[in-house]
N, C-alpha and C positions, 0 to 999 in steps of 0.2 A: 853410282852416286855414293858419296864417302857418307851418309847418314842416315840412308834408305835402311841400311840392317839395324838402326839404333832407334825406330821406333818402340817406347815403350806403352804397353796399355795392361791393364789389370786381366783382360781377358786372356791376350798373351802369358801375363805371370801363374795366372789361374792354370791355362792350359798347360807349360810347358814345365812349371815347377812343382805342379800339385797332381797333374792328370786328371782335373775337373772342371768342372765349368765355367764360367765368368760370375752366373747367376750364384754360385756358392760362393767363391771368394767376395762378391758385393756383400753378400748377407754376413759373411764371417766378420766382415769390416764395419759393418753397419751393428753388427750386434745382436741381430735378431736375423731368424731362417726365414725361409718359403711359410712356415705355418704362426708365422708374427711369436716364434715362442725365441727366449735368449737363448744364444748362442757366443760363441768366444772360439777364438784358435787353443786348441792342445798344446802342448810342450813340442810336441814334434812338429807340430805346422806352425810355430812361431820361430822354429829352427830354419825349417824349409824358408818361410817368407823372409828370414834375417839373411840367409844365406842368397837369397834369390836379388834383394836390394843392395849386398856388397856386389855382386857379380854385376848386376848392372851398371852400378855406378863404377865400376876399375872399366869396363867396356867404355862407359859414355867419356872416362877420363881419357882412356887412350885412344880416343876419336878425338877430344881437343887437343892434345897433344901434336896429331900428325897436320893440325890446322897451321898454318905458314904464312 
């Protein structure tokens, strides 16, 4: 199926662009950790997750693209 591989989820992004959990990437996004103290993405995991959402989105473009 032409869009079985274009499933996106945070869990996925977590796992495959960060090498961590889903439960970390919710709390980074959310603001605060597992122990309710703030938390924020670093300079390098705001790189990782900028770089993570252009590569998805050229993927999901050239899935419409090949639609006919």
């Amino acid at each position: 199926m032409l869009f079985r591989s274009l499933a996106v989820s945070w869990a996925d992004i977590s796992r495959e662009y960060f090498g961590k959990s889903n439960s970390w990437l919710y709390h980074k996004l959310d603001g605060i950790d597992g122990n309710k103290k703030p938390t924020e993405f670093n300079e390098e995991e705001k790189y990782t997750l900028k770089g993570a959402l252009i590569d998805l989105s050229e993927r999901i473009r050239r899935a419409a693209d090949r639609i006919q």
